[in-house]
VOBA-1610 file (N, C-alpha, C; in pm, whole numbers, padded with zeros to 5 digits, always signed):
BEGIN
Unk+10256+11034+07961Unk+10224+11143+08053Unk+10138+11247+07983Unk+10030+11267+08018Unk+09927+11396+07997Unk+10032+11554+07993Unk+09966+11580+07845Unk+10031+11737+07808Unk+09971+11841+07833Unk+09860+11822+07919Unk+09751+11885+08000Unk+09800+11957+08122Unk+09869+12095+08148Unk+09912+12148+08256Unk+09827+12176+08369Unk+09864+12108+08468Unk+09809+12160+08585Unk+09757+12292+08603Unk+09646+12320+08720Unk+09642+12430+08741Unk+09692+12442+08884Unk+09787+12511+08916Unk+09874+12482+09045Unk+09797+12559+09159Unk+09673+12658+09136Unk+09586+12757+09236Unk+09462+12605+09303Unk+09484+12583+09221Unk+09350+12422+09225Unk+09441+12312+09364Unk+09560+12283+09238Unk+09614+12161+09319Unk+09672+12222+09446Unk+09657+12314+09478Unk+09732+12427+09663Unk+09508+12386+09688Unk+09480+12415+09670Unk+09329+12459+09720Unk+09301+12289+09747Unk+09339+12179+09695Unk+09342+12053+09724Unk+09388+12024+09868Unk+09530+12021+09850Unk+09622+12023+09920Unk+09577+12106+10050Unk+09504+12190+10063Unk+09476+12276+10184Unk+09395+12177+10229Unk+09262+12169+10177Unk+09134+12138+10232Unk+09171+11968+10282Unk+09262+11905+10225Unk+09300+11782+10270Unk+09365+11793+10425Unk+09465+11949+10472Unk+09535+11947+10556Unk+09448+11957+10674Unk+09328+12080+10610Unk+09235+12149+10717Unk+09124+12010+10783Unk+09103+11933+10673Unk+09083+11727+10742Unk+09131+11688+10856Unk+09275+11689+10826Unk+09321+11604+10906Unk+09357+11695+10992Unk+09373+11839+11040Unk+09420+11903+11104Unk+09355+12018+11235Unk+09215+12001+11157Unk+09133+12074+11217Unk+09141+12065+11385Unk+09092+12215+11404Unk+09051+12375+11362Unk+09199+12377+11323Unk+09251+12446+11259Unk+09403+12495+11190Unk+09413+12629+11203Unk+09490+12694+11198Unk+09550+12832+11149Unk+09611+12846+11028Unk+09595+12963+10982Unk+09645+12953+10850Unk+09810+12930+10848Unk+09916+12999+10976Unk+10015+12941+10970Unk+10068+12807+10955Unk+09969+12755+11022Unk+10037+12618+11063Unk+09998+12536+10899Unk+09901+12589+10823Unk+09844+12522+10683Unk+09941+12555+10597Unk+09972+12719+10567Unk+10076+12693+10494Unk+10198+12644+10521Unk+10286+12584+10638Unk+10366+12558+10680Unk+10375+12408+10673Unk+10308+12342+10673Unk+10247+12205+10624Unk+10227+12157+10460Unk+10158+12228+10391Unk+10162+12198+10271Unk+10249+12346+10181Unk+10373+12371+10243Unk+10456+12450+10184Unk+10465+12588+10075Unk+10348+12641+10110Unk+10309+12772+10024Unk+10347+12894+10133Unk+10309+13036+10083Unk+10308+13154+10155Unk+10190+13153+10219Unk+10200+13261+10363Unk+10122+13238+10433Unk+09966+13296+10374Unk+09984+13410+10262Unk+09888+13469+10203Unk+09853+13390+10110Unk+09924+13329+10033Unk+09851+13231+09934Unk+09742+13121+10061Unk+09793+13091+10125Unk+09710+12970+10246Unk+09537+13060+10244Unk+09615+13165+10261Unk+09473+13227+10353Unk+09335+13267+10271Unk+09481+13311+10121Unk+09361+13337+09997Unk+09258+13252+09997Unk+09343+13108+10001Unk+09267+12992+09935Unk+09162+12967+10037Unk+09195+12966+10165Unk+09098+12937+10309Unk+08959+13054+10270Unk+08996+13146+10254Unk+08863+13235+10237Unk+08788+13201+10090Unk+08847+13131+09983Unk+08779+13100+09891Unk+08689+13009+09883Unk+08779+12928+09941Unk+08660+12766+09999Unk+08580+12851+10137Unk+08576+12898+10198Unk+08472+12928+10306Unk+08410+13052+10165Unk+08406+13070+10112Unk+08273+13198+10012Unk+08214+13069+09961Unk+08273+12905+09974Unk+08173+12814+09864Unk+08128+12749+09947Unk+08110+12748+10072Unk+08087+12664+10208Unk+08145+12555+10229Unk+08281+12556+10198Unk+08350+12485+10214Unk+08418+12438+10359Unk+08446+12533+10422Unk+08496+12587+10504Unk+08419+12631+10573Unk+08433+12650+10750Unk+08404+12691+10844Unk+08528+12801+10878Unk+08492+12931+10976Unk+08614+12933+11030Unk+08554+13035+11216Unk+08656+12983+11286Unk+08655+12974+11443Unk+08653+13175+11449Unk+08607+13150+11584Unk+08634+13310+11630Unk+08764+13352+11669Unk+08863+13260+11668Unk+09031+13307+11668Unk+09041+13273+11533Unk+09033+13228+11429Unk+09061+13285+11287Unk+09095+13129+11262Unk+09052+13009+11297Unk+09108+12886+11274Unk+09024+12840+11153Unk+09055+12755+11107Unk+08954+12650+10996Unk+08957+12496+11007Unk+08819+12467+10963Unk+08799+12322+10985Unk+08647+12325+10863Unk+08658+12191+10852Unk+08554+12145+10700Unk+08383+12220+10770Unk+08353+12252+10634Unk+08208+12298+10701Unk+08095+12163+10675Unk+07997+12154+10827Unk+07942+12042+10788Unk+07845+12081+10705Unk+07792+12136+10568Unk+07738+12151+10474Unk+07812+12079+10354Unk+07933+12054+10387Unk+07969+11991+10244Unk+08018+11837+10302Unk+08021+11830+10448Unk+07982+11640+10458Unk+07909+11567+10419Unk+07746+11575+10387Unk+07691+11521+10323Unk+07684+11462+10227Unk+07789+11536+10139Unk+07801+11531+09996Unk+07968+11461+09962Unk+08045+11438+10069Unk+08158+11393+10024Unk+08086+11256+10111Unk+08016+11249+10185Unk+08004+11106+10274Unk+07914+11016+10159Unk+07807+11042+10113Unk+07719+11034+10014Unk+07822+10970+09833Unk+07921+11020+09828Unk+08005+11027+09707Unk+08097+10918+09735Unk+08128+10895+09876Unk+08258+10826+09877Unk+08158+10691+09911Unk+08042+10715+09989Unk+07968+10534+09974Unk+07964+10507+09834Unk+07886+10585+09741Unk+07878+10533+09628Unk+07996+10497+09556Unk+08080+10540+09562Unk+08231+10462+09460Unk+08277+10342+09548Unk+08232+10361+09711Unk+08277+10242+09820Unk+08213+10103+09734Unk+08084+10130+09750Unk+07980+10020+09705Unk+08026+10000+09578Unk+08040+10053+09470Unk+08058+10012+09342Unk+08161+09913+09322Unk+08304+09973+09413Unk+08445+09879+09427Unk+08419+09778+09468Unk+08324+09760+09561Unk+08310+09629+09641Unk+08243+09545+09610Unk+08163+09524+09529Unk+08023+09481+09477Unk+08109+09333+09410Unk+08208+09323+09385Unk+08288+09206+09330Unk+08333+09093+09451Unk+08350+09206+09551Unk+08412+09127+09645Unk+08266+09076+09746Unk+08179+09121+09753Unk+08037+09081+09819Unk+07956+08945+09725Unk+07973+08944+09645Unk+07918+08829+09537Unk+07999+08731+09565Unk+08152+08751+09575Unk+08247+08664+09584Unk+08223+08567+09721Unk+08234+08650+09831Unk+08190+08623+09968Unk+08059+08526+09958Unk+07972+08655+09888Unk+07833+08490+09886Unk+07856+08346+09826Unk+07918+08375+09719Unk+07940+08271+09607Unk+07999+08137+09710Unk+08138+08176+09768Unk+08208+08070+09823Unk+08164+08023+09880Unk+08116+08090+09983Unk+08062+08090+10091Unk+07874+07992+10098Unk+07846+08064+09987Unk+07660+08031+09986Unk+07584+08102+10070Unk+07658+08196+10178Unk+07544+08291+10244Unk+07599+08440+10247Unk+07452+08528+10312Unk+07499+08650+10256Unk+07575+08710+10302Unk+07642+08821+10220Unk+07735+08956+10273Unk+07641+09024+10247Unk+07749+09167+10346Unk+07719+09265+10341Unk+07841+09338+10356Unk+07830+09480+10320Unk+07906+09579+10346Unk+07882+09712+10451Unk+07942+09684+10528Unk+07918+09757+10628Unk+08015+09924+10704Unk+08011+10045+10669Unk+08059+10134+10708Unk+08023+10218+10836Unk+08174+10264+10889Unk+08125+10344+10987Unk+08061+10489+10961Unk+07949+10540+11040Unk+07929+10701+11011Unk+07885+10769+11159Unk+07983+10827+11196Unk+07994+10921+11335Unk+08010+10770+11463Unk+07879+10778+11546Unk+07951+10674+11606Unk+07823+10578+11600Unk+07770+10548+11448Unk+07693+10459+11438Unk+07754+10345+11310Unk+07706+10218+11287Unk+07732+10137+11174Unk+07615+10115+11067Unk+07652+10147+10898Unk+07549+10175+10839Unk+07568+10023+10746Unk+07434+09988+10699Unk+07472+09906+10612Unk+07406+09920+10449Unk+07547+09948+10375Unk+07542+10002+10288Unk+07505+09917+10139Unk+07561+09793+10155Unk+07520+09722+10038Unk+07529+09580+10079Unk+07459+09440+10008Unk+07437+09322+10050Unk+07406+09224+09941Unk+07482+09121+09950Unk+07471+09079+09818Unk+07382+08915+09929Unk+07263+08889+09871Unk+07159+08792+09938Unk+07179+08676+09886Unk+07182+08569+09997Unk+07213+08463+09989Unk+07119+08368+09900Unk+07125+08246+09860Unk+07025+08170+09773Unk+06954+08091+09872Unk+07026+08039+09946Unk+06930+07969+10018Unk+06822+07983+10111Unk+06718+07923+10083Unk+06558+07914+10106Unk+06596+07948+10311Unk+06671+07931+10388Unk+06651+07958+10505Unk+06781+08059+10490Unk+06760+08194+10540Unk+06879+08253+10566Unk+06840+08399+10601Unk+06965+08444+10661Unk+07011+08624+10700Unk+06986+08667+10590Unk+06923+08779+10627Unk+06873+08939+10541Unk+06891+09039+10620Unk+06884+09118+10539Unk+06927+09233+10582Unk+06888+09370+10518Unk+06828+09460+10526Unk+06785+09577+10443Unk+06921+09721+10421Unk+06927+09719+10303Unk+07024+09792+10276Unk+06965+09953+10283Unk+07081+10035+10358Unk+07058+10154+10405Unk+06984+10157+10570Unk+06994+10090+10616Unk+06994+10074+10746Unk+07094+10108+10864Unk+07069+10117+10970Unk+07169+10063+11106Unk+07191+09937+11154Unk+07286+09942+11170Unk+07331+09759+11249Unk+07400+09819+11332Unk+07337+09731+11446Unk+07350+09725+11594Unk+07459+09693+11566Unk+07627+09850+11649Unk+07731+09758+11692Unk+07780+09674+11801Unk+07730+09688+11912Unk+07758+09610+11993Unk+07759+09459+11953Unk+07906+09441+11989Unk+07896+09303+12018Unk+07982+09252+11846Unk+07898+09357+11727Unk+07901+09301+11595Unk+08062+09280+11580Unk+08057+09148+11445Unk+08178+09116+11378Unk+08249+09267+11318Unk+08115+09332+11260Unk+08188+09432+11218Unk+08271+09586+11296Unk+08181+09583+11348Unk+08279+09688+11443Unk+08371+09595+11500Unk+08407+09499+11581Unk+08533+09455+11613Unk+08667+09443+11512Unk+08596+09400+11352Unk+08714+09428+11293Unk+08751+09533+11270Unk+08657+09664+11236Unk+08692+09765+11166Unk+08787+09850+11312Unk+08752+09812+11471Unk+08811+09870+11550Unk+08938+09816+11559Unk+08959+09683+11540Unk+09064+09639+11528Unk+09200+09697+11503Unk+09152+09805+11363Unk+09260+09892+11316Unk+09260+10055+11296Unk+09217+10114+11436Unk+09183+10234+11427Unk+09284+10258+11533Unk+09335+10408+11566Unk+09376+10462+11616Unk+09339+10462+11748Unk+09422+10488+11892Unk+09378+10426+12027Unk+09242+10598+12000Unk+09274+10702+11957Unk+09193+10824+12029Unk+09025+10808+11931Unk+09046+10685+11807Unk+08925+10683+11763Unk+08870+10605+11812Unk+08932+10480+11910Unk+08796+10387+11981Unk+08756+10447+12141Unk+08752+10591+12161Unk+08668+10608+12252Unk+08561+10584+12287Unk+08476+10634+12155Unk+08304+10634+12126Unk+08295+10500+12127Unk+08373+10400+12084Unk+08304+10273+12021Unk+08316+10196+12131Unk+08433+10181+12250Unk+08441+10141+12326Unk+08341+10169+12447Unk+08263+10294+12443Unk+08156+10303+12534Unk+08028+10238+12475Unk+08030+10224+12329Unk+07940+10177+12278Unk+07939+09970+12315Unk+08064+09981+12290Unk+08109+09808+12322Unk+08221+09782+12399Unk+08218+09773+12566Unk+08377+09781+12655Unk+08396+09607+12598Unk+08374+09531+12539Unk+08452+09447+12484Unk+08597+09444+12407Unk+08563+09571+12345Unk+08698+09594+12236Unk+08812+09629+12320Unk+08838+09563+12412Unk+08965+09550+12502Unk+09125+09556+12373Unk+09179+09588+12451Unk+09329+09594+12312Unk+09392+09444+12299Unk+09326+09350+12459Unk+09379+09168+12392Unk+09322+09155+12299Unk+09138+09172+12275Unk+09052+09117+12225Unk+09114+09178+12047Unk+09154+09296+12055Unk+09151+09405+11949Unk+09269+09290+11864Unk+09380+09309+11942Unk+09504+09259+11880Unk+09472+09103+11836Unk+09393+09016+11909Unk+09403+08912+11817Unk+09312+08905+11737Unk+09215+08995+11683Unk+09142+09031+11562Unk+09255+09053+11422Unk+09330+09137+11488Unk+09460+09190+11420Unk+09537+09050+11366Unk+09571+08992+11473Unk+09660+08845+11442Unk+09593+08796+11333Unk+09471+08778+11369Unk+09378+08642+11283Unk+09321+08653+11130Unk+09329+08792+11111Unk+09270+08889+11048Unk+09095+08869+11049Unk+09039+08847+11090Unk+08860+08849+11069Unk+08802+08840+11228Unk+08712+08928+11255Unk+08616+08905+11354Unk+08523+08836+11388Unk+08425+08767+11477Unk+08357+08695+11482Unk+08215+08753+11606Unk+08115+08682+11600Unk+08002+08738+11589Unk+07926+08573+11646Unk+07922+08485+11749Unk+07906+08372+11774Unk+07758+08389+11809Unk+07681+08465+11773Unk+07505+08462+11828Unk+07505+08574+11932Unk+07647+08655+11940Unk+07610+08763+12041Unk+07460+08889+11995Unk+07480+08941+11849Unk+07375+08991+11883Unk+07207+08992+11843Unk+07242+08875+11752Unk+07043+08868+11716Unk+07070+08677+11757Unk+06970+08641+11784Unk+06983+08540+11837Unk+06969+08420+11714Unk+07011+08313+11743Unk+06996+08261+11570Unk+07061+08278+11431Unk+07202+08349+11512Unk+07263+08391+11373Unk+07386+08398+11401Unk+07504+08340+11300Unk+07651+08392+11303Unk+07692+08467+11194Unk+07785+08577+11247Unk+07849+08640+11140Unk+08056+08671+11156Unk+08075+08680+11084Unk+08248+08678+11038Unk+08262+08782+10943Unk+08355+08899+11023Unk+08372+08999+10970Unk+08535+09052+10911Unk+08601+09083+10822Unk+08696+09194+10822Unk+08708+09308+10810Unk+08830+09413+10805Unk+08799+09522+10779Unk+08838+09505+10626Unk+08796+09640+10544Unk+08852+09691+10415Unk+08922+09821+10458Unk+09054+09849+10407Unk+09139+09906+10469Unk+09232+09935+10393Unk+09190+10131+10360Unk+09277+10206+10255Unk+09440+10136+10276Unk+09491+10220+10155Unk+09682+10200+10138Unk+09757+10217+10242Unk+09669+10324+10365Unk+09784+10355+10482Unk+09782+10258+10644Unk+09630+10182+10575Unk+09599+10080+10684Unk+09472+10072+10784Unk+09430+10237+10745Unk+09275+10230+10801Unk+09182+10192+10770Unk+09095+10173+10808Unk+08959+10088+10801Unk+08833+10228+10731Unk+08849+10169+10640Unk+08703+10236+10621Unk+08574+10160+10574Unk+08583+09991+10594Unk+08431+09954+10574Unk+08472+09772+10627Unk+08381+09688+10672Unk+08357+09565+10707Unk+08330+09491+10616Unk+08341+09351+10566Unk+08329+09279+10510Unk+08259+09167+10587Unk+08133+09170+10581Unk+08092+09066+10689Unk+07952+08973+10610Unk+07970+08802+10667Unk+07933+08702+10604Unk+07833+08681+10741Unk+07684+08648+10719Unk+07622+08631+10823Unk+07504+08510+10758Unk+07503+08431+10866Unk+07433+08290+10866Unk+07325+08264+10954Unk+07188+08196+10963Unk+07132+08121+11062Unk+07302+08014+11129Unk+07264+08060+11236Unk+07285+07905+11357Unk+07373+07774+11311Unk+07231+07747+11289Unk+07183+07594+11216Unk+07270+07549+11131Unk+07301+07635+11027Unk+07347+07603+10941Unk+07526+07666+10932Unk+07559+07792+10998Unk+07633+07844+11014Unk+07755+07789+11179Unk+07769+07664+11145Unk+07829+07583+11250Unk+07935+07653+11329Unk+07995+07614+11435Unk+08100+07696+11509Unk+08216+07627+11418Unk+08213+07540+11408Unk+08362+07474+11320Unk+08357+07565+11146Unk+08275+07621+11122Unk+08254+07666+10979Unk+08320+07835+11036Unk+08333+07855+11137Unk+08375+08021+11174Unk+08523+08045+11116Unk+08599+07951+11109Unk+08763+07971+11046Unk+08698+07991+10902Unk+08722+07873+10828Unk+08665+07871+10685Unk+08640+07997+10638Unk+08540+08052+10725Unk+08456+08151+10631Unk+08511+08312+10692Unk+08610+08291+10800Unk+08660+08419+10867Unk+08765+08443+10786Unk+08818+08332+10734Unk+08979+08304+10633Unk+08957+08326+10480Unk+08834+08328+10454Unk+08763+08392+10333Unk+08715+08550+10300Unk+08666+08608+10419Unk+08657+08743+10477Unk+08803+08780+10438Unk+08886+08712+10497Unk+09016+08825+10544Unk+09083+08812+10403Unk+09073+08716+10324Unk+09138+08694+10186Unk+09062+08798+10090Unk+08970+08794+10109Unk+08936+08929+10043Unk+08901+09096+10051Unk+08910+09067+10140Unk+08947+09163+10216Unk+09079+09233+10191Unk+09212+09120+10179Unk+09308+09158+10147Unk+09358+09217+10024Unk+09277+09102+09918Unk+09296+09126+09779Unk+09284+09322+09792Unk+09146+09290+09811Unk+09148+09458+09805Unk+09215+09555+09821Unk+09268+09557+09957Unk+09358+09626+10047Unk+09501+09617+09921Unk+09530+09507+09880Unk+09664+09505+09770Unk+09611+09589+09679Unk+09471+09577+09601Unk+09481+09701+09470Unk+09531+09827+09482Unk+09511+09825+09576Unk+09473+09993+09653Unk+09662+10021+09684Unk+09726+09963+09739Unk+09900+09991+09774Unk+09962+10061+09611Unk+10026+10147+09665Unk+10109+10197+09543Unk+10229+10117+09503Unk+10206+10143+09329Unk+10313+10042+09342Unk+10453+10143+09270Unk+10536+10090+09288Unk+10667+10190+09248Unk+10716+10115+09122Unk+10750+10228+09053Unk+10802+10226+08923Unk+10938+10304+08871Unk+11025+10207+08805Unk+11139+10259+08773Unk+11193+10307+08700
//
């Protein structure tokens, strides 16, 4: 154990800005009452992060993240996303022989963030840092698969496919599928990647020509998705110690 003492004004100023996340617009009551400080320590800290633009705050006195510092946590968390994953995208090609990609959600669009390219002389590409069309895609079906009913509003106007049968046996099967619905000439097989508490924060998706990407080859390579997919999902679980 590190003989390095905390600084306990830091780890409360953590602890806030994590609550004012998930909680937003907040009051300062309800913040310190949540992460267990005085109501003046809450408020100190709320006005410290709003002097660094951290913070926004409402004309009834509420707080919520300021979008000046989204950029920079969305920007930070692809890059450590991509770095983690970069094992599991090679892997996908490797078994497989065609390419991945990694695919994240941002507001109510799908970005594609990294792609590891297939070898063979006929095949899916894809330009990294792009949009991919969700409708229809492997990847938004898996990643909706495991979201909360009040986060597939947007996505469901974006795609009324993601019905809760269609949703749940994504869930059962673990991997999504992608049969030539949206570029013509192509299959893809998706999962989600999906922090310790079970949400989705990025797709794992394997995409093929047609031709070569058979309908009988959609298990195989959906059962490969979801296996690693999983691995991942296991690093990430805490493990308890006695």
């Amino acid at each position: 154990m590190s003989s390095v003492k905390e600084i306990q004004s830091v780890h409360n100023a953590c602890r806030l800005f994590e609550a004012i996340a998930r909680m937003q617009p907040v009051g300062v009551s309800d913040l310190a009452r949540d992460i267990g400080i005085d109501k003046s320590a809450a408020h100190r800290l709320a006005i410290t992060l709003h002097s660094a633009r951290w913070l926004e705050r409402t004309e009834d006195g509420r707080w919520s993240i300021s979008p000046a510092i989204l950029p920079t946590i969305r920007e930070s968390a692809a890059t450590t996303l991509v770095a983690g994953t970069r094992p599991l995208l090679e892997a996908a090609r490797d078994q497989s022989g065609e390419m991945s990609m990694l695919v994240v959600p941002d507001g109510n669009r799908l970005m594609i963030v990294d792609s590891a390219e297939s070898r063979q002389t006929l095949r899916a590409s894809v330009t990294v840092g792009t949009e991919m069309p969700a409708r229809t895609s492997s990847a938004l079906r898996a990643i909706a698969a495991h979201l909360p009913a009040h986060e597939l509003v947007p996505w469901r106007r974006i795609d009324p496919s993601l019905t809760d049968s269609a949703l749940a046996a994504v869930r059962a099967r673990g991997w999504a599928q992608n049969d030539g619905e949206g570029f013509d000439g192509t299959r893809a097989v998706g999962a989600a990647l999906r922090r310790s508490d079970g949400l989705p924060v990025a797709a794992l998706v394997l995409c093929a020509p047609a031709s070569r990407f058979q309908p009988e080859l959609m298990q195989q390579h959906g059962e490969l998705v979801a296996r690693l997919a999983e691995s991942w999902q296991a690093e990430r679980r805490p493990t308890l110690s006695g």
